[in-house]
C-alpha positions in Angstrom: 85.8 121.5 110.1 88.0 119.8 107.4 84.9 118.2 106.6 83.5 120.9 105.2 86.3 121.7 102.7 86.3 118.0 101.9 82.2 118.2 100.9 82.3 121.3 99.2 85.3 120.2 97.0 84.1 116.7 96.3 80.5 118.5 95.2 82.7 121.3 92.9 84.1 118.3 91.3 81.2 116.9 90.4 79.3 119.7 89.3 82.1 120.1 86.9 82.0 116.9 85.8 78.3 117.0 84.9 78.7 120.3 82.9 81.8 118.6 81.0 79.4 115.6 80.1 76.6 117.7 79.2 78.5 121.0 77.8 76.4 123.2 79.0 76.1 125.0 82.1 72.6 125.8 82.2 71.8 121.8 81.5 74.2 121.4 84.4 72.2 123.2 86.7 69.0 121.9 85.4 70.3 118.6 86.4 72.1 119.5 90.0 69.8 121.2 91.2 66.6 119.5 91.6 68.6 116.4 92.3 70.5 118.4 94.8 67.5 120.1 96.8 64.5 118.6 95.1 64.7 114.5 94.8 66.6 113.7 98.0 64.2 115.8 99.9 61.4 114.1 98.8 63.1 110.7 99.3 63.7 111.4 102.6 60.6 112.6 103.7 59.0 108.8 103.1 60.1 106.2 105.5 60.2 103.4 103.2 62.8 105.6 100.7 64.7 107.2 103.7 67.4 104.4 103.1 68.0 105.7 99.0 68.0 109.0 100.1 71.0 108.5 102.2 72.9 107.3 99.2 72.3 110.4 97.1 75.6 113.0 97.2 74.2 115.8 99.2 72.7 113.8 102.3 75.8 111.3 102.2 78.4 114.0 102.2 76.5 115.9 104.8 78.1 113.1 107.1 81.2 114.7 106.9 80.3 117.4 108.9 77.8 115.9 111.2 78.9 115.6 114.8 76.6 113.1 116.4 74.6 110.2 114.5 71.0 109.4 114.5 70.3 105.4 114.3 71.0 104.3 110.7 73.1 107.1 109.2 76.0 106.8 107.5 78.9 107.3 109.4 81.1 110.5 108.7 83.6 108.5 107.2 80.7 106.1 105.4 79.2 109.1 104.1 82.0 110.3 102.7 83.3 107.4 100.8 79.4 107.8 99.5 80.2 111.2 98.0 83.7 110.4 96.6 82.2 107.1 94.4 79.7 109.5 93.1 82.3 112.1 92.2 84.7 109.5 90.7 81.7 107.9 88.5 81.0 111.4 87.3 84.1 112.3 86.8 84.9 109.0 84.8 82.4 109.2 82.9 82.5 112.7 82.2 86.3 112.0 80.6 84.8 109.3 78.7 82.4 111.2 77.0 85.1 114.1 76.6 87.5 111.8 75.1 84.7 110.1 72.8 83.6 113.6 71.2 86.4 115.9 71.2 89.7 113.8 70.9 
C-alpha cells in the first residue's frame, strides 16, 4: 500500500511542476489531463504503441501498486523509477523556467 502514497505524491509533484512552468492552473489541467486519461489510453489500446504507452507517468506509476505482472510490464520497481524521471524532468525544468523569468 505504500505504493499508493508513493504514486500519488510523485503525480502531485508533477502536476505542480507543470503549473509552475506554465503559470496557470487551468493550462495545467488542459495539459494533465488529456495526457493523463486521454493519450495513454489511446496508446495502449494499439498493439504496436502498447510499449510507449507504458512509458507515459500514469501507466508506469500504476506499477507501483500492481500486485501480479502481465508479460512485458514494467516491474513495480521499473515502473516507478519511470514516474520519478518524469517528475524530476518536470520538476527541473519547471525551476528552470522559474529561475529564467522571475529571478
Amino acid at each position: 500500500m505504500s505504493g499508493a502514497g508513493v504514486y500519488a505524491a510523485l503525480l502531485a509533484v508533477s502536476a505542480g511542476s507543470v503549473t509552475f512552468m506554465v503559470r496557470r492552473s487551468i493550462a495545467a489541467l488542459g495539459i494533465l489531463l488529456p495526457l493523463l486519461f486521454l493519450v495513454s489510453s489511446l496508446l495502449a489500446a494499439s498493439s504496436r504503441l502498447r510499449p510507449l504507452a507504458r512509458l507515459l507517468p500514469d501507466r508506469a506509476g500504476l506499477r507501483l501498486m500492481q500486485v501480479h505482472q502481465e508479460s512485458g510490464d514494467l516491474t513495480p520497481l521499473a515502473g516507478g523509477a519511470v514516474l520519478l524521471l518524469w517528475t524530476a524532468s518536470a520538476a527541473i525544468v519547471a525551476h528552470l523556467a522559474f529561475v529564467r523569468r522571475d529571478v
